[in-house]
C-alpha positions in Angstrom: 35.5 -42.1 -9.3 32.0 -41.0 -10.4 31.7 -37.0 -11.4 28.4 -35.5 -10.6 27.2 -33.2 -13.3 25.7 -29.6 -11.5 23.3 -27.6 -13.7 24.5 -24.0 -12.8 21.3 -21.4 -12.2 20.6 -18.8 -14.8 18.5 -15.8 -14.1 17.0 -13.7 -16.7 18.5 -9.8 -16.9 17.9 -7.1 -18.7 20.1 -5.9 -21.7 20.1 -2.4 -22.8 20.9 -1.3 -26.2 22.2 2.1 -25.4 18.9 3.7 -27.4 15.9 5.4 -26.6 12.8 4.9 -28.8 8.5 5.0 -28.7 7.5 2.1 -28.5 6.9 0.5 -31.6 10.2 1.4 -32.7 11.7 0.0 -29.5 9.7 -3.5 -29.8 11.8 -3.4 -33.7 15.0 -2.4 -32.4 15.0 -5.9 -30.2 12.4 -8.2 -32.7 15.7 -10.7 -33.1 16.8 -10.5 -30.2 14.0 -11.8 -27.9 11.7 -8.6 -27.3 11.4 -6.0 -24.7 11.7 -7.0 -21.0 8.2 -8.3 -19.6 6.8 -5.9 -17.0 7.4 -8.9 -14.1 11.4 -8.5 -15.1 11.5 -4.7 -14.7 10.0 -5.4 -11.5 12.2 -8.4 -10.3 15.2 -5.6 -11.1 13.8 -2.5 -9.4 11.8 -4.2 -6.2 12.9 -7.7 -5.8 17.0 -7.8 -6.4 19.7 -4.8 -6.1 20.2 -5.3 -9.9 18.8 -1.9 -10.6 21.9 -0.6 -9.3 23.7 -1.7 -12.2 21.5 0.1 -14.4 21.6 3.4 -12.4 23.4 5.9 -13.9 23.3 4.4 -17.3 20.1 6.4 -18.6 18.1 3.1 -19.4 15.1 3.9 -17.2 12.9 5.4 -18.0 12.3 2.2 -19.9 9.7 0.1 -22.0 8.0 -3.4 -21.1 6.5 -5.3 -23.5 3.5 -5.6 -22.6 0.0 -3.2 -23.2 -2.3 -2.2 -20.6 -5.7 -1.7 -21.6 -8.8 -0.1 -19.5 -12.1 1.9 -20.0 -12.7 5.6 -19.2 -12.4 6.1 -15.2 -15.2 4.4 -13.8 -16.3 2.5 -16.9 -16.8 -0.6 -18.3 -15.8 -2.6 -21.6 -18.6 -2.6 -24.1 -19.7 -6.2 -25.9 -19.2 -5.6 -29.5 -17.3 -2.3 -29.0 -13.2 -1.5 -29.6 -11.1 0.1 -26.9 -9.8 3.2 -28.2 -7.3 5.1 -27.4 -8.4 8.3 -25.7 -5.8 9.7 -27.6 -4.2 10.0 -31.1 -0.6 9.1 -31.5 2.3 11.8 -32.9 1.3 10.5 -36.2 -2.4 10.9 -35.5 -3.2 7.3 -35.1 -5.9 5.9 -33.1 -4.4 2.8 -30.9 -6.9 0.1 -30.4 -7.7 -2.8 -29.0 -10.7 -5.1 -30.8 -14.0 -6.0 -29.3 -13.4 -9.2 -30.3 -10.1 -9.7 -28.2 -12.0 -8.5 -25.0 -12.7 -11.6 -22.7 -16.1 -12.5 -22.3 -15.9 -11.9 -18.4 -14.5 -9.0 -18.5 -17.4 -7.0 -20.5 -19.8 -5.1 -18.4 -18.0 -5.4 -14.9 -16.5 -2.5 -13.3 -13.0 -1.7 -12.1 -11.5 -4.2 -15.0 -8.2 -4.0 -16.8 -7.0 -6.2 -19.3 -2.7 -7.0 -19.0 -1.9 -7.6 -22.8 1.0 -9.2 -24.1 0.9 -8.8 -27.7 1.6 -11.2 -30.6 1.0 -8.7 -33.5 0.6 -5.2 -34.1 -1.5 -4.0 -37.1 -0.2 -0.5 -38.2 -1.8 1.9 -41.0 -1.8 5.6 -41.3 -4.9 5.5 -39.0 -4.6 2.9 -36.7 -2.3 1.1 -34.4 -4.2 -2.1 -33.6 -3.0 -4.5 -30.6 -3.8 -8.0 -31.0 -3.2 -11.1 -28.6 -4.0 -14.6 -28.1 -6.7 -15.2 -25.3 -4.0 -17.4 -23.4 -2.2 -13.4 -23.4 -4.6 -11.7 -22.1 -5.1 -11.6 -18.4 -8.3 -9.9 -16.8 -7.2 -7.2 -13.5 -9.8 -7.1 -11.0 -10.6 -4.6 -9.1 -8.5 -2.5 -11.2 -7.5 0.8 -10.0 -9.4 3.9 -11.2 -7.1 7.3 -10.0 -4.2 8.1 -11.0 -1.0 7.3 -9.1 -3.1 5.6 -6.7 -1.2 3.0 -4.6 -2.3 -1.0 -4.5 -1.4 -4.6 -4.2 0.8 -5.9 -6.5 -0.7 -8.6 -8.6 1.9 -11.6 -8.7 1.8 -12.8 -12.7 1.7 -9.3 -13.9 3.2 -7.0 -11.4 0.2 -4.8 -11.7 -0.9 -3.0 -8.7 -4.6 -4.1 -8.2 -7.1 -1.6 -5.7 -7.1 -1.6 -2.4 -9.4 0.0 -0.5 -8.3 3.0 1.1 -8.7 2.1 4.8 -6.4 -1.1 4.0 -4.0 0.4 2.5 -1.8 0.9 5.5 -2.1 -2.7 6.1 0.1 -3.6 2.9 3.6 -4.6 3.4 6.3 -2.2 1.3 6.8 -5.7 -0.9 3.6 -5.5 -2.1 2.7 -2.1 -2.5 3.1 -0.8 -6.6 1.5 2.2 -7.7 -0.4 2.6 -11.0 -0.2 6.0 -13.3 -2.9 6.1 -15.7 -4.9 8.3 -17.7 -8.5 9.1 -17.3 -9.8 8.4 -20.5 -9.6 4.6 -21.9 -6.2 3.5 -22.5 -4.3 1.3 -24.9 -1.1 2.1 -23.2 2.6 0.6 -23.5 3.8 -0.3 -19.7 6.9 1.4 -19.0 8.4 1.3 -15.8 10.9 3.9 -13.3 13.6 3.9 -11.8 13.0 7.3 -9.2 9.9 8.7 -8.6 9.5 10.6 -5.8 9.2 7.9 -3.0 8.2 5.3 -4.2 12.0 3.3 -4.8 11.1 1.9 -8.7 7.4 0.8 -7.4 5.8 3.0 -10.3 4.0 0.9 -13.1 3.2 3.3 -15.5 -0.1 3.1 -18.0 0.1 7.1 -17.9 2.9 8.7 -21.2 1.9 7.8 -24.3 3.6 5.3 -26.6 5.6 7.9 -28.7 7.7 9.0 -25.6 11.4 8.7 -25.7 12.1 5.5 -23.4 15.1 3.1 -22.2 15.4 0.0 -24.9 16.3 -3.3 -23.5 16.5 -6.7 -25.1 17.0 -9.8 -22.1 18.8 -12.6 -21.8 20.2 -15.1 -19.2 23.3 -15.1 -17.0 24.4 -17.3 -14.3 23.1 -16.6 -11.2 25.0 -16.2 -8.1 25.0 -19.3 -6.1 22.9 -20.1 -3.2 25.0 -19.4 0.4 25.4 -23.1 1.6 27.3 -23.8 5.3 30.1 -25.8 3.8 32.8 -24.8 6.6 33.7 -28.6 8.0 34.9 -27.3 11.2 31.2 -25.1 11.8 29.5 -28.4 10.8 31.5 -30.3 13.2 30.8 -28.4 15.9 26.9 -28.3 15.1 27.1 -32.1 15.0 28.7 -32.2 17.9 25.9 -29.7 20.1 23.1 -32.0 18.3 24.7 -35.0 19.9 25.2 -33.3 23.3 21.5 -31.7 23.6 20.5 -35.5 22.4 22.2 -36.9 25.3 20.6 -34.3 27.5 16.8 -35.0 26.3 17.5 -38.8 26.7 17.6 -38.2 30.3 13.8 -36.7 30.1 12.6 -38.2 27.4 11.8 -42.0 26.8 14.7 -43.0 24.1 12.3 -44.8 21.2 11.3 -41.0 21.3 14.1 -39.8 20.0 15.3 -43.1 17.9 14.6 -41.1 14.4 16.8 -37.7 15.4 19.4 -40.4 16.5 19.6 -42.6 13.2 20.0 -38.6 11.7 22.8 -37.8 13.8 24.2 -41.1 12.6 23.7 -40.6 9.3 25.7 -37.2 9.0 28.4 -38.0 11.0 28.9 -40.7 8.4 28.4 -37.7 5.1 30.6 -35.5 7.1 
C-alpha cells in the first residue's frame, strides 16, 4: 500500500534568553543563533496569535526587534548628501547614524518619510554607532507619522503604523490599528516592542527609548504548528452528503437537470472518497 509523505507546518516563535540588554549587546547575545526577532514576529505574537500569553509573566517584553527605524526631525525631510543623526548621544556619548549615502533616492526631500532598516552591519567607534543596510533592506514609510504615540494603519511588510488622517481614524478596524512612539528630533532608533501599554493590547511599535535601555532578548526559531481544524468525523460527513443529495433531488424538481449535471458528478464523486 502506498504511504503519503505530509510535510508538517512550522511557524516561526520567539525564544527568549532569560537576559536583558541595550541593543547592541542584545543583537551579540543572539549573533549565532539567528538574530533578534523581526518587528513583523513581535507583532504576529502580540496582535495576530494568543502566543503572547506564553510570554506573559516571563519579563521578556519589554523586548528588542531587529530592526532600526530611521526619520528626520518632526515635520522634516531627509537631506541629499547629508547623514541622519541621532538627536541624541548614546550612554557612551556616541552619535548613532545613518549615512547619506544609504538614504534612497525617493525618499530625500519628501515629507512625512521614514525609512524601516534592517541592518547588515554596524560600524562602532568611541564616537559613532553607524547603521548600514543593503538597499534591498531598506524600505521607504509613506506618510510616516509625525506625533508621538499617535495611532495609524499598520503597514503589512513592516508592521509599522503609517498616518492616517485624523478624521479616518475611527474608520480603522482594531486589526489594523498600531501606534507609533517616537521622538521629536531625527531618530536612528532600535524598534522595541510591548506587551501592556495602557490600551492599546501590545499594538505599541516603539521608535521612542533609546538604544541603551534595558530590554527583553530573544533569539527565534521554528516549531510545529498546530494543525489546521479539518471535519474528519465520517458520521457528520455522511450526513452532509446525505442533505446535499436530498436538496439536489429537491432543485431537480425546479430546475432543468443538465443544470445541475456538474453538482451531481460532485456528489458522485465523494460518496465514492467517503
Amino acid at each position: 500500500m502506498a504511504t503519503t509523505h505530509v510535510e508538517k507546518a512550522q511557524k516561526q516563535v520567539i525564544l527568549p534568553i532569560g537576559k536583558d540588554a541595550g541593543w547592541l549587546d542584545a543583537r551579540e547575545l543572539v549573533r549565532t543563533k539567528g538574530g533578534l526577532p523581526s518587528n513583523a514576529l513581535h507583532d504576529d505574537v502580540l496582535v495576530r496569535s494568543d502566543d503572547w500569553k506564553q510570554l506573559k509573566g516571563t519579563g521578556y517584553y519589554a523586548a528588542w526587534a531587529r530592526e532600526v527605524l530611521v526619520y528626520p526631525g518632526q515635520n522634516g525631510m531627509f537631506e541629499k548628501g547629508h547623514d541622519v543623526v541621532d538627536a541624541s548621544k548614546d550612554d557612551k556619548g556616541r552619535e548613532w547614524v545613518f549615512p547619506a549615502s544609504q538614504i534612497p533616492e525617493v525618499a530625500i526631500g519628501q515629507s512625512k518619510v521614514g525609512l524601516f532598516v534592517d541592518p547588515q552591519n554596524i560600524e562602532v567607534n568611541d564616537k559613532r554607532v553607524v547603521i548600514l543596510a543593503e538597499s534591498k533592506s531598506v524600505v521607504v514609510l509613506t506618510p510616516f507619522i509625525q506625533n508621538n504615540g499617535e495611532v495609524g494603519k499598520v503597514h503589512e511588510a513592516t508592521r509599522v503604523p503609517l498616518y492616517v488622517d485624523e478624521a479616518l481614524r475611527d474608520q480603522l478596524t482594531e486589526q489594523e490599528k498600531r501606534w507609533l512612539y517616537r521622538i521629536n528630533g531625527a531618530g536612528v532608533r532600535p524598534l522595541a516592542r510591548y506587551l501592556d501599554v495602557g490600551y492599546d493590547y501590545g499594538r505599541s511599535v516603539g521608535a521612542y527609548d533609546g538604544p541603551d535601555s534595558w530590554f527583553g532578548v530573544a533569539s527565534f526559531g521554528l516549531e510545529e504548528a498546530a494543525p489546521p481544524v479539518v471535519a474528519s468525523n465520517t458520521a457528520q460527513f455522511k450526513a452532509l452528503l446525505r442533505d446535499a443529495k436530498e436538496n439536489l433531488a429537491e432543485l431537480s424538481e425546479t430546475v432543468r437537470t443538465e443544470k445541475l449535471e456538474r453538482l451531481q458528478k460532485l456528489v458522485r464523486a465523494l460518496e465514492i472518497k467517503g
